[in-house]
Structures are given as structure tokens and as C-alpha cells.
N, C-alpha and C positions, 0 to 999 in steps of 0.2 A: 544281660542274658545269662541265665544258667545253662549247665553244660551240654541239657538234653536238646535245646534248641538251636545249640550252636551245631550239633550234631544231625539234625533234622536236617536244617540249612547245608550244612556239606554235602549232605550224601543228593540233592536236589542238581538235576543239571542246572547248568547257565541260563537256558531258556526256560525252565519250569521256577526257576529262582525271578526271573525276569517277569515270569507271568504273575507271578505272586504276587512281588513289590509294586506292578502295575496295579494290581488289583485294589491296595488299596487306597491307590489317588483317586478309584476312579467316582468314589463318590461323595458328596457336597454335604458338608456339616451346613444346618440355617442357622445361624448364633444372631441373637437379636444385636444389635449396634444400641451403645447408649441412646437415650432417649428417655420418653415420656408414653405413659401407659393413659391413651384416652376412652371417655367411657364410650363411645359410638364407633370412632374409629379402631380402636387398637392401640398398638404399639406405633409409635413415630420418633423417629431419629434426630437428633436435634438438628442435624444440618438441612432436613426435611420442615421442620417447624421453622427454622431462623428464614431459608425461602419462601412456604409460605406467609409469615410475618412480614414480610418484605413486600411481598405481593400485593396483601391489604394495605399496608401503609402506603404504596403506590396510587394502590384505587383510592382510598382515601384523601390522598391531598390533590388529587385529581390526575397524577401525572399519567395514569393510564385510566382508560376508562371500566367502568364495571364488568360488561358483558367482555371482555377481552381479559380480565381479570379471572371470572367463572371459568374462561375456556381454559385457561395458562395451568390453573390450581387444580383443575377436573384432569385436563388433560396430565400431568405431572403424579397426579394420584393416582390417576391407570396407569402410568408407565412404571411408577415404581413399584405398583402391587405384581407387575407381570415380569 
């Protein structure tokens, strides 16, 4: 900090200093999470792809069935877009 901001900061009371530093938690950087850039979907996080991967190999060797499958991988890619 140079000297004119430390000077700014002092002469601020306790509660206007308080307001301030609240101020800037108060809002949400979106940083992409490693991942994979698809061409329809987007952006996908690898621990998003390794799940869905999981899911098809399930439907696949039958251990769950398709349409339960559709619902898990649909439902899971509304929840994480919201």
C-alpha cells in the first residue's frame, strides 16, 4: 500500500472501513474450473465429464438402465448450469 491509501484508510471511521471491506466480498468472480471446452455444450469440468463417463458406462453394461440414465445426466446438467 502506498502512503496515500494508508492515509485514506485512517481517517475512514471503523464502520465506513467495515463497509468498504464488506463491499468487496460481496461479489462472485465465475472462473472457469479445469475442464474441457465442447463444441455444443461448452465448458465442462473434468469431474463433470469423469460422472458423466460413468453414467454411460453404467447404461452400457447394463447396470442401470437407459431412460434412468437420460434422467441422472439431463437432470445433473440442469443442476449444474443453475
Amino acid at each position: 500500500m502506498d502512503a496515500k491509501t494508508q492515509t485514506d484508510t485512517r481517517k475512514r471511521s471503523p464502520a465506513d472501513r467495515a463497509a468498504h471491506d464488506g463491499a468487496h466480498h460481496d461479489h462472485q468472480h465465475e472462473h472457469a474450473g479445469a475442464g474441457v471446452d465442447l463444441p455444443i455444450v461448452g465448458h465442462v469440468e473434468y469431474r463433470s465429464v469423469a460422472f458423466l463417463a460413468g453414467l454411460g458406462v453404467a447404461g452400457t453394461v447394463g447396470a442401470i438402465e437407459w431412460p434412468v440414465v437420460a434422467a441422472v445426466g439431463i437432470g445433473y446438467a440442469l443442476a449444474r448450469r443453475g
